[in-house]
C-alpha positions as CSV (number, residue, x, y, z in Angstrom):
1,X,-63.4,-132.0,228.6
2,X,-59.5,-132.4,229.2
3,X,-59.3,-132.1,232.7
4,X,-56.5,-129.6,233.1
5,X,-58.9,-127.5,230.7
6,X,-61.6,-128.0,233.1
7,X,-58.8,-127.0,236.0
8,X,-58.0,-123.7,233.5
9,X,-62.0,-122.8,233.7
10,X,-62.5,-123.0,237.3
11,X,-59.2,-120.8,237.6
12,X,-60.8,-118.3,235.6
13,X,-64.0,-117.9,237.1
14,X,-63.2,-118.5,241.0
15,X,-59.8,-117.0,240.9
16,X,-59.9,-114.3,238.1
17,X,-63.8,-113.5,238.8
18,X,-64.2,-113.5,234.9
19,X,-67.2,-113.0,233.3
20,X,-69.2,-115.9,231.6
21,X,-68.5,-115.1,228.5
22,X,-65.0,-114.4,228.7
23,X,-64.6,-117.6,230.2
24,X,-66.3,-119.6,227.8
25,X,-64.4,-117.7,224.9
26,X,-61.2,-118.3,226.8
27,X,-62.2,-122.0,227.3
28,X,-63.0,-122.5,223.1
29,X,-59.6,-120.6,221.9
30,X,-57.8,-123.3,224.1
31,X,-60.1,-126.3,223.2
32,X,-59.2,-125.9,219.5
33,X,-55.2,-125.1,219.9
34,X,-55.2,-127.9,222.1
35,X,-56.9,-130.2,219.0
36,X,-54.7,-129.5,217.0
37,X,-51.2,-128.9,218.1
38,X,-49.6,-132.6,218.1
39,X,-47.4,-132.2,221.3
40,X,-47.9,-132.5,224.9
41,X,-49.3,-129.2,226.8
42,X,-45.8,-128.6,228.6
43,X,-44.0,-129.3,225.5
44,X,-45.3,-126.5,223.7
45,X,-43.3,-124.1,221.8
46,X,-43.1,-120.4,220.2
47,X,-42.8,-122.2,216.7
48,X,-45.7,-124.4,217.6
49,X,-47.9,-121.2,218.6
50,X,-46.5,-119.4,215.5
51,X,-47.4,-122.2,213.3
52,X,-51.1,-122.8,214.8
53,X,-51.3,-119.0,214.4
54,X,-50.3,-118.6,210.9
55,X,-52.6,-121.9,210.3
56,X,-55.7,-119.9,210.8
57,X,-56.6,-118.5,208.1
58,X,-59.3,-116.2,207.3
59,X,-59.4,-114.4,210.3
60,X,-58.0,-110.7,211.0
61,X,-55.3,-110.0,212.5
62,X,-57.4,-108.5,215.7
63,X,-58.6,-112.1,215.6
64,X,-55.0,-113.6,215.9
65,X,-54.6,-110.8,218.8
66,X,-57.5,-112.3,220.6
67,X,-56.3,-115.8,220.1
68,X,-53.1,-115.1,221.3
69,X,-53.9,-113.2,224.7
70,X,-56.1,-116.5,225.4
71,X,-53.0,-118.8,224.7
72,X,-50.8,-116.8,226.7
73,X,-53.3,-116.5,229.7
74,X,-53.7,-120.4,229.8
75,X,-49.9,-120.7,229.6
76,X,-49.4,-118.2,232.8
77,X,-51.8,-120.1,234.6
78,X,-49.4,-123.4,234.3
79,X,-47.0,-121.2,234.8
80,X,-48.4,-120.8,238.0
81,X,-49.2,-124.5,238.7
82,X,-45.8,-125.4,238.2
83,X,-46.2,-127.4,234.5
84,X,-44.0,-125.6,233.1
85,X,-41.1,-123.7,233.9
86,X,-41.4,-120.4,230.9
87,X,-44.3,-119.0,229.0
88,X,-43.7,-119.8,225.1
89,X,-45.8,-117.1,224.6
90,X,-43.3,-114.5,225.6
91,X,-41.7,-114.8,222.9
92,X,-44.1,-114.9,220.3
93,X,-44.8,-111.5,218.7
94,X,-48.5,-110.3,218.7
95,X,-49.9,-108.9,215.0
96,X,-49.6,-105.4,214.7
97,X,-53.1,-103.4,215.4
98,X,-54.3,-100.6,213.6
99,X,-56.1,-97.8,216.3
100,X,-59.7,-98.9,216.3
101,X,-61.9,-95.8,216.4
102,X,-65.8,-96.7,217.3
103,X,-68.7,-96.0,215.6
104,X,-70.3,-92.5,217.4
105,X,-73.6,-91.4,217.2
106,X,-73.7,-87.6,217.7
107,X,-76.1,-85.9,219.6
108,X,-78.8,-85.7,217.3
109,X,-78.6,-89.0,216.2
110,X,-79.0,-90.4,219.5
111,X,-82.1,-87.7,220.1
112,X,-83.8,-89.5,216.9
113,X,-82.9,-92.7,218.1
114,X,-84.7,-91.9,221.7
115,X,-87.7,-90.1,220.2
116,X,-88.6,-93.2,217.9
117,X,-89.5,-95.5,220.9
118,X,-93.3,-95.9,221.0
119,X,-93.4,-95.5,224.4
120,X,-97.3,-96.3,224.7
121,X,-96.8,-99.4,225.8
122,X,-94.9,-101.2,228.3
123,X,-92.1,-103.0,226.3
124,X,-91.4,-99.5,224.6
125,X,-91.0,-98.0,228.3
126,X,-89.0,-100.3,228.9
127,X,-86.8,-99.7,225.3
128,X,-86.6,-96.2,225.9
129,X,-85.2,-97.2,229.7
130,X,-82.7,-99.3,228.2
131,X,-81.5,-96.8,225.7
132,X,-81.2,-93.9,228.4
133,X,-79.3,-96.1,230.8
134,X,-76.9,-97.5,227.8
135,X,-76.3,-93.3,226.6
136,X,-76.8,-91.9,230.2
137,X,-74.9,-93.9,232.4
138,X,-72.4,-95.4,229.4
139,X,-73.4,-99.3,230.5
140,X,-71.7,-102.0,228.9
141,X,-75.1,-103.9,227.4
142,X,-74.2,-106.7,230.1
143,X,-74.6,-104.3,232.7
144,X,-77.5,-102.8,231.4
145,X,-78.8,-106.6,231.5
146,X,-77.7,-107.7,234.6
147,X,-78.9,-104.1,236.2
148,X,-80.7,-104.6,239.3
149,X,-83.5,-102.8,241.3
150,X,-81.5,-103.2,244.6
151,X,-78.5,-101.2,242.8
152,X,-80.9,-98.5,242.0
153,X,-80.3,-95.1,244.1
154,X,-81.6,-92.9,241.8
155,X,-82.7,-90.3,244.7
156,X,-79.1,-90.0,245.6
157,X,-78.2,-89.6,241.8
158,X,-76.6,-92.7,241.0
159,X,-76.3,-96.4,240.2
160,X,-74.3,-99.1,241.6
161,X,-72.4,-101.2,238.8
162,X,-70.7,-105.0,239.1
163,X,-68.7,-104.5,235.8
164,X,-65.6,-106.7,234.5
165,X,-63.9,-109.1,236.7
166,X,-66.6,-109.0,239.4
167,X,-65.5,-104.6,240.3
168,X,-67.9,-102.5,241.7
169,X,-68.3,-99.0,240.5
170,X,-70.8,-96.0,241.3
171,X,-72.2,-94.4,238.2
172,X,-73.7,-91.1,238.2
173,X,-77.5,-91.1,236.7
174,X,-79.3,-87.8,235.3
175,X,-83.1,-86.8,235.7
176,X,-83.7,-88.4,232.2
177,X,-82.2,-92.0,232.5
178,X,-83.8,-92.3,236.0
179,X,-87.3,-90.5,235.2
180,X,-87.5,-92.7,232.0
181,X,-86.3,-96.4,234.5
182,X,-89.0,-95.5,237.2
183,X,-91.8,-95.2,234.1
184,X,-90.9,-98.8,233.1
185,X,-90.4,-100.1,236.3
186,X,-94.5,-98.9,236.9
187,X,-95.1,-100.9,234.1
188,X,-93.0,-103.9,234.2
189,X,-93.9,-107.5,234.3
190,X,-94.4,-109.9,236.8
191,X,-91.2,-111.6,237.3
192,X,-91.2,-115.1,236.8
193,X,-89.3,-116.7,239.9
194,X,-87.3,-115.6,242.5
195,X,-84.2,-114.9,240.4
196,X,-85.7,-112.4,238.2
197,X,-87.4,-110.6,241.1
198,X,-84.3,-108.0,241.2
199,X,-83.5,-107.6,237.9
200,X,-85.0,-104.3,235.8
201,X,-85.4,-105.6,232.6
202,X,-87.8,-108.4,231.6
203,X,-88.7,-110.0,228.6
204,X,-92.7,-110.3,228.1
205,X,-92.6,-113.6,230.0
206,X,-91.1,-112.1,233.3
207,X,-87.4,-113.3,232.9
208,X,-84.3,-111.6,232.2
209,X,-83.8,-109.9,228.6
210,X,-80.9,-111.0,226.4
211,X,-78.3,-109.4,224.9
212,X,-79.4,-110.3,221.7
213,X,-82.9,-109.1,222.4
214,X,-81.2,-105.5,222.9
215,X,-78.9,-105.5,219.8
216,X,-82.3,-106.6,217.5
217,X,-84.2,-103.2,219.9
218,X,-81.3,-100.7,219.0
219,X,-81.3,-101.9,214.9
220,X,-85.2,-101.9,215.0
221,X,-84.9,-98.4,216.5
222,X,-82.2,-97.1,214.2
223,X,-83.8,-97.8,211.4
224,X,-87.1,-96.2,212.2
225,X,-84.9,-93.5,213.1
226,X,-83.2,-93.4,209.5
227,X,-79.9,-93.6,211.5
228,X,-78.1,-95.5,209.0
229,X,-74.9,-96.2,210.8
230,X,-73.8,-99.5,211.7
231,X,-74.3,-99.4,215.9
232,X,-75.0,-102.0,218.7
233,X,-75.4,-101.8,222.2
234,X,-71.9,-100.6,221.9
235,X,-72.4,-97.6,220.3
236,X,-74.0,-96.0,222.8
237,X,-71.4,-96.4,225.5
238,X,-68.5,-94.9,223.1
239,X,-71.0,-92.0,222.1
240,X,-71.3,-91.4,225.8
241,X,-68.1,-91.4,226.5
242,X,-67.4,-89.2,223.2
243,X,-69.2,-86.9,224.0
244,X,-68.3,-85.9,227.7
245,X,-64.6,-85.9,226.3
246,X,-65.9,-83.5,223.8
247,X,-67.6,-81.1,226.4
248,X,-64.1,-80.9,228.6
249,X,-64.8,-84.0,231.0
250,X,-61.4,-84.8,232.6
251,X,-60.3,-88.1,231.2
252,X,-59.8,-89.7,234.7
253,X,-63.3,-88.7,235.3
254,X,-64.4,-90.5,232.5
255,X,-62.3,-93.8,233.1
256,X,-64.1,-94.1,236.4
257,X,-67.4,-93.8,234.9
258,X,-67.1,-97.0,232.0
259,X,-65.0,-98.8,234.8
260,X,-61.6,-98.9,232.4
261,X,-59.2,-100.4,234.3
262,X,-56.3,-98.5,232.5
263,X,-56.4,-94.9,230.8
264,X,-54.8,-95.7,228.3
265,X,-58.7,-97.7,226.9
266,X,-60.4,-94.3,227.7
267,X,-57.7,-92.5,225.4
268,X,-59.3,-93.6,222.3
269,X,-61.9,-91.3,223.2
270,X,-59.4,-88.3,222.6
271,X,-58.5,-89.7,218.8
272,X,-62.4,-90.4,218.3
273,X,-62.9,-86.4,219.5
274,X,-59.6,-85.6,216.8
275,X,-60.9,-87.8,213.7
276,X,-64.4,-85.0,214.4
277,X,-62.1,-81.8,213.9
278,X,-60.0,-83.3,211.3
279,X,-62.6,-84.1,209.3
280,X,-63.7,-80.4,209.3
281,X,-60.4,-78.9,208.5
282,X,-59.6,-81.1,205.4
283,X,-63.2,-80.6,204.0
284,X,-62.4,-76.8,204.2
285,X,-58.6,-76.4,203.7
286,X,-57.9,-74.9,201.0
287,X,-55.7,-77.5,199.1
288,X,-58.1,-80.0,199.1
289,X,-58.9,-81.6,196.4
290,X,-61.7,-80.3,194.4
């Protein structure tokens, strides 16, 4: 690996407490501009980033977004450590983004989802747990897999969260989410080592569940649901939120709950709530087309 990459990586994880994966897609956006921009690092220019940019094709414009907030955080960082004097990615123009609205589930969708868990056995105890905790509490699905008995206070009415960037939050949890973790957690497996001991969901060999083990769960359980949206993990944590907007939560309220650093992410919420009623005044207005 090229060393000041190497440098850039342990700046990111020790320094900006990212998370693993953010890291490593940080670390891969750089690896590949780096192969194939023909200059030295500190020689860099807009034009240069413009023309890598425009180089890529075949990938959306949220894509080019992406790519571009990982150039310009590796070009801060020299920034910082002196290599260079200016970031050339100031004056590079990002695409222009449409609003993305989420996929939402409404209530009843969710409901179906829930009730199609087999929960005779342990790993659908622990499916059902993972789905209440994901809707309930609005968990990221790293949180949900990374959740550990120790942050558990359900007695109190509430978990403890290590979210994004290493922050701590407190997230309130209902009867149903913590009734439906204590069933599972009667049932769950013998953890495999030491490091799983904590942790509240296990795969059927006693270690910690994947990510990708909960996406395939939530499509399995979808369709036995006949809930033929397109949802992930995801999905459940924007219907969460979705819905307490919808029933008058106070936006702040909210923000503290999904651990948004800035309101303006939780605002979506508030156009995801508008595209509902808007909806249901151009099916009934009477211009419409018939």
């Amino acid at each position: 690996m090229n060393p000041l990459l190497r440098d850039y990586r342990n700046y990111l994880k020790i320094e900006r407490t990212m998370s693993r994966n953010t890291v490593a897609s940080y670390c891969s956006d750089m690896e590949m501009f780096l192969a194939a921009v023909p200059v030295e690092v500190k020689d860099v220019s807009p034009s240069d980033i413009e023309d890598y940019l425009q180089g890529r094709t075949g990938i959306s414009k949220r894509s080019q977004a992406r790519i571009l907030s990982s150039l310009r955080s590796f070009f801060s960082w020299l920034v910082i450590e002196g290599v260079i004097a200016d970031n050339p990615c100031d004056k590079v123009d990002s695409p222009k983004l449409g609003r993305f609205l989420p996929d939402v589930l409404s209530v009843e969708e969710v409901s179906a989802i829930m009730d199609s868990v087999d929960v005779s056995t342990w790993q659908g105890k622990r499916d059902r747990a993972i789905l209440e905790v994901l809707y309930g509490c609005g968990l990221r699905v790293s949180e949900a897999v990374e959740l550990k008995i120790s942050c558990l206070y359900f007695d109190e009415g509430f978990i403890r969260i290590i979210g994004k960037g290493n922050k701590e939050r407190l997230v309130p949890a209902g009867e149903m989410a913590a009734d439906a973790v204590n069933e599972y957690l009667e049932h769950r497996p013998s953890p495999y080592d030491a490091k799983s001991d904590d942790l509240v969901f296990l795969n059927r060999f006693g270690r910690s569940l994947s990510r990708q083990s909960m996406f395939k769960m939530i499509k399995k359980q979808a369709l036995i649901a006949d809930v033929r949206k397109e949802i992930s993990p995801h999905t459940f944590r924007h219907s969460f939120a979705t819905h307490l907007v919808e029933n008058g939560a106070d936006l702040r309220l909210v923000q503290e709950m999904l651990g948004h650093e800035s309101l303006t992410t939780t605002e979506i919420y508030t156009h995801v709530d508008s595209t509902t009623w808007q909806r249901e005044v151009l099916a009934h207005h009477p211009r419409r087309e018939k």
